[in-house]
C-alpha positions as CSV (number, residue, x, y, z in Angstrom):
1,X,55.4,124.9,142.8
2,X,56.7,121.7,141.6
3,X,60.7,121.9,141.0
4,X,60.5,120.6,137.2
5,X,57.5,123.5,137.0
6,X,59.5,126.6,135.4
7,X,57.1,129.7,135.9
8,X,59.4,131.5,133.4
9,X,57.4,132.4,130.1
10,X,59.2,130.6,127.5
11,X,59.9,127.5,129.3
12,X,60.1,124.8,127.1
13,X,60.2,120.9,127.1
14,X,60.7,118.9,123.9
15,X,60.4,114.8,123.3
16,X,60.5,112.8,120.1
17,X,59.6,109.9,122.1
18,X,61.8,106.7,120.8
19,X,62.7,107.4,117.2
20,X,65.6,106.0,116.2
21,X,67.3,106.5,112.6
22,X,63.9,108.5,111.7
23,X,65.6,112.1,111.4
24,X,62.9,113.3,109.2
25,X,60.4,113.2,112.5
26,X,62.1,114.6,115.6
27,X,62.8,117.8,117.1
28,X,66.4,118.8,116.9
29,X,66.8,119.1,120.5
30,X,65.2,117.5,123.5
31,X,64.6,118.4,127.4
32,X,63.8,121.4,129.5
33,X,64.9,125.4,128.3
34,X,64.5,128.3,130.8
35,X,66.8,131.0,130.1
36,X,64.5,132.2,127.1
37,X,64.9,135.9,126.9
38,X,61.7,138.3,127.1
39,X,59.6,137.3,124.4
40,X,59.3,139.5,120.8
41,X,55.4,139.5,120.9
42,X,54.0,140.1,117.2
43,X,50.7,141.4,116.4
44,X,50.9,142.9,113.1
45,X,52.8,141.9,109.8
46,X,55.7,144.7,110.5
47,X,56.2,143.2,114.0
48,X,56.1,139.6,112.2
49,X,58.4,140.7,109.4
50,X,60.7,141.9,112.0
51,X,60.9,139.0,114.3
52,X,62.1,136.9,111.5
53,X,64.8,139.5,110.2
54,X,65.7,139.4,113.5
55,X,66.5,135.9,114.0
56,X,68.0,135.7,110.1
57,X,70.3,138.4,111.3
58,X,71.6,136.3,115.1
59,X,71.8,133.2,113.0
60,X,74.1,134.8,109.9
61,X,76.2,136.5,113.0
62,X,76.3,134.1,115.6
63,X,76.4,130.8,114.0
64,X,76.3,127.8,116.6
65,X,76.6,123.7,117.0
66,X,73.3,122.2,115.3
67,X,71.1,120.0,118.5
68,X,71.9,123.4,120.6
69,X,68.5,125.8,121.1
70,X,68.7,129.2,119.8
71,X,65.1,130.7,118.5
72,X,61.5,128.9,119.2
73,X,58.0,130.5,118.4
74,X,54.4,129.9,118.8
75,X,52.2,131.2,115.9
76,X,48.3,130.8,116.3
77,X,46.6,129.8,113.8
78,X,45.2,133.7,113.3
79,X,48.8,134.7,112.5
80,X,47.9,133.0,108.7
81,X,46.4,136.8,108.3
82,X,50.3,138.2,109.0
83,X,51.2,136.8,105.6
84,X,48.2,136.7,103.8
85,X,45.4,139.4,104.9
86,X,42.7,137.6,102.9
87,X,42.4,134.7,105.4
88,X,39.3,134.0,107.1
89,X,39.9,135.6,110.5
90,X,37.0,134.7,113.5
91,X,38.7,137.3,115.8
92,X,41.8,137.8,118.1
93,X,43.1,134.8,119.9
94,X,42.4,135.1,124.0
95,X,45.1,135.6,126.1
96,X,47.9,135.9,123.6
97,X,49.5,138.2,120.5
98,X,49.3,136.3,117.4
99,X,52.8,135.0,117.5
100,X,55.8,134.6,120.0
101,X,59.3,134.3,119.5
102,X,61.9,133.8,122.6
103,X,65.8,133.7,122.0
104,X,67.6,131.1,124.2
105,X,71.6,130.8,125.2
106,X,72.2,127.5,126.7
107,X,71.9,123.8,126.2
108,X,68.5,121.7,127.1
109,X,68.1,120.2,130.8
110,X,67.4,116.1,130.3
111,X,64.6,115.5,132.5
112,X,63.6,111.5,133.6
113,X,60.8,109.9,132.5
114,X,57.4,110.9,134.4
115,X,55.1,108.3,135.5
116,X,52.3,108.6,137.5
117,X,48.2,109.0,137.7
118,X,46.7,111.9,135.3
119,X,44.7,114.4,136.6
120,X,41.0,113.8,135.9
121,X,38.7,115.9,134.4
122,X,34.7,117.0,133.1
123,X,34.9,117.2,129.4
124,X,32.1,119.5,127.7
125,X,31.9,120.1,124.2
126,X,31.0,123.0,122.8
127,X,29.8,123.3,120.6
128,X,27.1,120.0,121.1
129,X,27.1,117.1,119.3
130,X,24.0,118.1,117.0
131,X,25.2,121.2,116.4
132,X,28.5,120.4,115.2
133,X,26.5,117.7,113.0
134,X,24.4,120.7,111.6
135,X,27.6,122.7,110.9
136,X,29.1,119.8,109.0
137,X,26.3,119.7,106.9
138,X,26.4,123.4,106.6
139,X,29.8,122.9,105.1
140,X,28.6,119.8,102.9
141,X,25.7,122.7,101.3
142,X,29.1,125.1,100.5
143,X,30.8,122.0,99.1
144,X,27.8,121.2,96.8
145,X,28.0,124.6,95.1
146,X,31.2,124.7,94.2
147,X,32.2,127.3,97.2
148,X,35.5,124.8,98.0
149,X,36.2,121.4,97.9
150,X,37.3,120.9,101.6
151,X,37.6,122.3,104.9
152,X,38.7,121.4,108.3
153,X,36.1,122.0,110.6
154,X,36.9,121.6,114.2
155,X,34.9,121.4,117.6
156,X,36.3,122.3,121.3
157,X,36.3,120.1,124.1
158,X,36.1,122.5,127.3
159,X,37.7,121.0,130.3
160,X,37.5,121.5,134.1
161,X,39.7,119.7,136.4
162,X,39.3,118.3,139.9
163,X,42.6,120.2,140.7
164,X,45.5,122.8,138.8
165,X,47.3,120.9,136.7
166,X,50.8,121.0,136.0
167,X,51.3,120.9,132.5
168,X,55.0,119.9,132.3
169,X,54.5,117.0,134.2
170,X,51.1,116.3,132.9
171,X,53.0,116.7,129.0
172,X,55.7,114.2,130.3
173,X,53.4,111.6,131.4
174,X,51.3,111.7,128.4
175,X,54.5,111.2,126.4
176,X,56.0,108.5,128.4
177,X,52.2,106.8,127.0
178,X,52.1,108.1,124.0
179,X,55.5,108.6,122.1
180,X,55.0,111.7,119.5
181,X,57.5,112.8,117.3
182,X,56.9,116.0,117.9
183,X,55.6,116.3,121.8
184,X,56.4,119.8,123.9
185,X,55.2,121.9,126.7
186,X,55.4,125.7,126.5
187,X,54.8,128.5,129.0
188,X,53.1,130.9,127.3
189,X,52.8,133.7,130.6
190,X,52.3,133.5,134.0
191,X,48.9,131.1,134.3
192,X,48.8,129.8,130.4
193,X,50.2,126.5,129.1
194,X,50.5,124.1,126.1
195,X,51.1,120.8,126.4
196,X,51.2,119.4,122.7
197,X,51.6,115.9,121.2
198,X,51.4,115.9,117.8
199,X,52.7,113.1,114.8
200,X,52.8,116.8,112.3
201,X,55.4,118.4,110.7
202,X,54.5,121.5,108.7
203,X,58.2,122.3,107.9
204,X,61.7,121.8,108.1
205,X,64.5,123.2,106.4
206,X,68.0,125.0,107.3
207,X,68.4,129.0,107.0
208,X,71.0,129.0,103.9
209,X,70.2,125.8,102.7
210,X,67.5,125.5,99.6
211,X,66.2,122.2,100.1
212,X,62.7,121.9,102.1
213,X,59.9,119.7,103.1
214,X,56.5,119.4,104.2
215,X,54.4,115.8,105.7
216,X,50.9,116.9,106.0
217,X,48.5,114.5,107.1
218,X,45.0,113.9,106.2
219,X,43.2,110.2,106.5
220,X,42.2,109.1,109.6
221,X,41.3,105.3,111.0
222,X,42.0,102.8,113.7
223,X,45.2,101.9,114.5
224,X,46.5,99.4,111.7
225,X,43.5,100.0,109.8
226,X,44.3,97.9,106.5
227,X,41.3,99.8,104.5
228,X,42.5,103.4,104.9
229,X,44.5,103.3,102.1
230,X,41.7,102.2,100.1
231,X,39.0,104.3,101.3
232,X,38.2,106.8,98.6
233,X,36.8,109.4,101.1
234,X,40.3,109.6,102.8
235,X,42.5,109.6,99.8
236,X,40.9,112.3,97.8
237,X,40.4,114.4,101.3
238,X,44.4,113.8,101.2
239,X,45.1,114.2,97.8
240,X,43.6,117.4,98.3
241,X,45.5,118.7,101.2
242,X,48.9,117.6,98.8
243,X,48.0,119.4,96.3
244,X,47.5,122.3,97.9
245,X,50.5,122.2,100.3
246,X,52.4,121.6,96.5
247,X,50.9,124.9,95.4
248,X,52.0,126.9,98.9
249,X,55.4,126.0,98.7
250,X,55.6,126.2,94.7
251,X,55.4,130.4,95.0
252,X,59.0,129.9,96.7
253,X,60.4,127.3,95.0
254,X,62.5,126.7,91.9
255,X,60.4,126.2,89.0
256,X,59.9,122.5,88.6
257,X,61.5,121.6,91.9
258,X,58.2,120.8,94.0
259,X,57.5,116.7,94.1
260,X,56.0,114.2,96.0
261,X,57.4,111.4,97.7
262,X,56.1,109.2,99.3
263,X,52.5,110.2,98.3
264,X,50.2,108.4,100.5
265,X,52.5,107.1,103.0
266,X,50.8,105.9,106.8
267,X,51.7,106.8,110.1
268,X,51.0,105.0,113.0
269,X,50.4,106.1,116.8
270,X,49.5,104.3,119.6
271,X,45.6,104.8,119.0
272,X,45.0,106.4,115.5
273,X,46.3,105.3,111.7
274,X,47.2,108.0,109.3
275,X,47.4,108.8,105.8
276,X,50.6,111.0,105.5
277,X,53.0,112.3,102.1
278,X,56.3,114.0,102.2
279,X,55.9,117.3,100.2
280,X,59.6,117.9,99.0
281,X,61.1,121.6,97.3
282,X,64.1,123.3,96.7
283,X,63.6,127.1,97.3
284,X,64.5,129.6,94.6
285,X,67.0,132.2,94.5
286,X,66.4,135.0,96.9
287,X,64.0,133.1,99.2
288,X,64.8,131.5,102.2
289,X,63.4,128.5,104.7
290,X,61.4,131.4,106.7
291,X,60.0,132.2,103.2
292,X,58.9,128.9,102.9
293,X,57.1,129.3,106.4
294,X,55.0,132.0,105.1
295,X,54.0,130.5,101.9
296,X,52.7,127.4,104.1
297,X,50.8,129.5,106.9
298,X,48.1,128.7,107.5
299,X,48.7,124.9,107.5
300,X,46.8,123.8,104.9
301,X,46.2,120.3,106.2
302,X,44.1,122.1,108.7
303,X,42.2,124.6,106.6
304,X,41.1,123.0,103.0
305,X,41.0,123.8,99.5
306,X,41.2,125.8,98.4
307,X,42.7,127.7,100.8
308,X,41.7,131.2,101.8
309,X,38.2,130.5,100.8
310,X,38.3,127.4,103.6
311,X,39.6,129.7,105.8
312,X,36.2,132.0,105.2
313,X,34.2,128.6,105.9
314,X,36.0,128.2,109.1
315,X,35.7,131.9,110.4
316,X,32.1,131.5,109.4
317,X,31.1,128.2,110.6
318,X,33.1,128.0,114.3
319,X,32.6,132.1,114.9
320,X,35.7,131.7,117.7
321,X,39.0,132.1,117.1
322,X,41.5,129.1,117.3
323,X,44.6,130.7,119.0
324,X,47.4,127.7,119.7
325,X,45.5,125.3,117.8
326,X,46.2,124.2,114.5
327,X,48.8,127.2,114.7
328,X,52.5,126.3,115.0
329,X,55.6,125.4,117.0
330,X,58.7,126.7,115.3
331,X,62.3,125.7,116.5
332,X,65.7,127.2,115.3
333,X,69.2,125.4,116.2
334,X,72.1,127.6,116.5
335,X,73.2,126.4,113.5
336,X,70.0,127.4,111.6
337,X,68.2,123.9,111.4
338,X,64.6,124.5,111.3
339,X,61.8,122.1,112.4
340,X,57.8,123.7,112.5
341,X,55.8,121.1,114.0
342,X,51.8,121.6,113.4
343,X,50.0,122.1,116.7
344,X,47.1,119.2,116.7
345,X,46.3,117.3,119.8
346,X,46.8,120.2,121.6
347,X,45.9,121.1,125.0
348,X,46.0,124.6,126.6
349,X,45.8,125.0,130.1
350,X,44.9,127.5,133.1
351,X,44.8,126.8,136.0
352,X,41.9,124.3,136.9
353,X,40.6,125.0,133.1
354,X,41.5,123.9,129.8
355,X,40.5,123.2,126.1
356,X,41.4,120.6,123.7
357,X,39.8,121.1,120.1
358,X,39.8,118.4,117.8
359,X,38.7,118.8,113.9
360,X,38.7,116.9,110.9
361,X,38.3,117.3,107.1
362,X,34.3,117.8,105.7
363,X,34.3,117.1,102.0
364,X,31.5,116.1,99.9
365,X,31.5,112.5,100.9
366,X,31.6,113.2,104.7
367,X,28.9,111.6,106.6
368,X,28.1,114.0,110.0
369,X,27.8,110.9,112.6
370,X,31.3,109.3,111.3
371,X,32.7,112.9,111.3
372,X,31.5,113.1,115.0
373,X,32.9,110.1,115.9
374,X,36.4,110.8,114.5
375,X,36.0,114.1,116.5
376,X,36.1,111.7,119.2
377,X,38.7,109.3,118.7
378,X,41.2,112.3,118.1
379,X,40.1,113.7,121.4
380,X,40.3,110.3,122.9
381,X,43.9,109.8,121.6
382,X,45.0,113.0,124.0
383,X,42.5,112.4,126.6
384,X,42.3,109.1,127.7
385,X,42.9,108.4,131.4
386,X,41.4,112.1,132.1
387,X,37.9,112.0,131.1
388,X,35.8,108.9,131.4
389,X,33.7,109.9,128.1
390,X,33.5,112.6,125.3
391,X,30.3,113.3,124.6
C-alpha cells in the first residue's frame, strides 16, 4: 500500500488546479480527507430524502468556518429516478447504491504535487465504433419525428492495465497535467475508485442563502477553436441544454428570477474548447439550495431535451446503466457552502480494470463519424499517456 493510498471508503482528494481570482470554478476545499464517517448509502427516495434532512439538520446545528469539509456525496447518474421516477432508468448501477453521503470532522491534508510515468493500458470500446455510429443514427430517426430534440449519447471505453493502479496518485498526476477546476479522487469501498477531472459545475449555492447557479456545457472543439462559437450545430445543441437547465431550476425559483449570463461563454482546457453559460436563480420561499439539486438531477447537459423523454432514449439506446458517470460530486463546507461538480471525464477503477465513458450531444445535425471522433478526443483528453490509441 502506498502511504498517500487511504483504503478508508470515503477518502477524498480535491484540486482546482491553478485558479486564481476565478471563485465561481473551484472546490471550496482542497487536499486529502480520511476521517469520513461510515457512509449513509441511499437506494430509495425515503433514504434520499433523509440523507439530505440529515445534513440540513448538522449544518443548521453545528455551523462551522466556510473552506473546512463537513458533508460530500456521490450520486450516479441513476439516482435522477430518486427525484423524478419517470426517468429513463437502464438498471441498477454495479457495485454501488445509487447515492453516498459521508460526514467528515477535520481539516484537508495538503498533499505535493505528483509527478511521474502513468500506468499504461489496453483501451476497448464497447460498444464498437460502427455500432455506436448505428445508435447515433438511431437517435437521429427519434429526432426526425419529433420524439426529442437532443440527447447525450455516450459510449464506454473498457480498460485493462499492465498493473493495479493507484488511483490517488494516478488522479494527482493527471492533475499536475491537466489542471481541472473541479479534479478529485474518491474511495468508493474496499477495491472501487474514481478519479475525476472535470471543467463542470452543475451547482453551487449556500444552505440559507437564495441565490444559485448552474454552467452547463455543451459545444465541443479543438483547443482555441475560433469557429465554435459560430458553428450552428454547437450553439443550438447548447442553446438547448440552457434552456432546459433554465426550466429545471425555474420550478424552485422566484418567479422571474432565472437569467442568463454569460450565455455562450468558452472554456478552455489543455486539449478541448468549450461552449459554456452561467445559469443564474434566486430560489423561492420555502425551498432551499438542496432543492435546487433535485430540480437539476439528472444533469441535463448530459441527458437532452427534453428531458425525461432523453432520458428514455438513453436507457433505450446504451441498455447499461451509467453509475459514477454523468452522476455527481456534491461538497458541503461547514458553513453550508455548496459546490456539485458534474462527473465527466471520469474514470472508475478496480484493481487492474477500469472504464472511462465519454458521450456527446446527437441532435438533428449530428453527423455519426464527427460524433465518433469527438467520442475520441474527450477520451483522449483523460487518456493520453495511458493508451497509445482509442479505437
Amino acid at each position: 500500500m502506498l502511504p498517500d493510498q487511504p483504503q478508508t471508503s470515503g477518502s477524498l482528494w480535491l484540486d482546482s488546479g491553478l485558479v486564481s481570482d476565478d471563485v465561481e470554478h473551484q472546490w471550496l476545499w482542497r487536499g486529502l480527507c480520511c476521517d469520513a464517517a461510515s457512509p449513509l448509502l441511499v437506494d430509495g427516495s425515503d433514504e434520499w430524502n433523509d440523507a439530505l434532512n440529515t445534513i440540513r439538520r448538522d449544518l443548521g446545528e453545528k455551523p462551522g468556518p466556510a473552506g473546512v469539509p463537513r458533508w460530500v456525496g456521490l450520486i450516479t447518474y441513476e439516482a435522477g429516478t430518486l427525484v423524478e421516477p419517470a426517468i429513463g432508468y437502464a438498471g441498477h448501477p454495479d457495485g454501488m447504491p445509487l447515492a453516498m453521503f459521508w460526514r467528515y470532522d477535520a481539516r484537508p491534508d495538503a498533499l505535493p504535487t505528483e509527478t511521474g510515468p502513468l500506468p499504461t493500458a489496453l483501451a476497448s470500446p464497447s460498444p464498437s465504433v460502427e455500432d455506436h455510429q448505428r445508435r447515433i443514427e438511431h437517435c437521429r430517426a427519434r429526432i426526425g419525428v419529433g420524439e426529442i430534440y437532443q440527447a447525450n449519447l455516450a459510449r464506454r471505453i473498457d480498460l485493462s492495465f499492465n498493473e493495479p493502479v493507484a488511483g490517488l496518485q494516478l488522479a494527482r498526476r493527471l492533475q499536475h497535467r491537466e489542471q481541472h477546476s473541479y479534479s478529485a479522487w474518491l474511495r468508493v469501498g474496499p477495491d472501487l475508485e474514481i478519479v475525476s477531472l472535470t471543467p463542470e459545475c452543475l451547482l453551487r449555492g449556500a444552505f440559507g442563502q437564495s441565490g444559485v447557479w448552474s454552467y452547463p456545457i455543451k459545444g465541443t472543439a479543438e483547443p482555441q477553436a475560433d469557429g465554435l462559437l459560430g458553428d450552428p450545430k454547437e450553439r443550438a445543441e447548447h442553446i438547448m441544454i440552457v434552456d432546459l437547465v433554465r426550466n429545471d431550476l425555474g420550478r424552485v425559483a422566484r418567479v422571474g428570477s432565472v437569467h442568463v449570463d454569460p450565455l455562450l461563454g468558452t472554456r478552455d482546457m489543455r486539449t478541448l474548447r468549450h461552449l459554456e453559460s452561467r445559469v443564474c436563480a434566486e430560489l423561492a420561499p420555502g425551498y432551499d439550495v438542496f432543492d435546487a439539486l433535485n430540480a437539476l438531477l439528472p444533469g441535463g447537459s448530459i441527458t437532452g431535451a427534453p428531458k425525461i423523454q432523453a432520458t428514455h432514449v438513453i436507457a433505450d439506446l446504451e441498455q447499461r446503466p451509467r453509475g459514477p458517470y454523468t452522476g455527481a460530486l456534491l461538497t458541503v463546507d461547514a458553513a453550508g457552502q455548496v459546490v456539485v461538480s458534474l462527473l465527466i471525464r471520469t474514470l472508475v477503477l478496480q484493481g487492474r480494470q477500469g472504464w472511462l465513458d465519454v458521450g456527446g450531444g446527437i441532435v438533428w445535425a449530428s453527423d455519426p463519424g464527427r460524433e465518433v471522433l469527438e467520442t475520441r478526443r474527450k477520451a483522449l483528453a483523460h487518456l493520453d499517456g495511458m493508451v497509445s490509441e482509442i479505437p
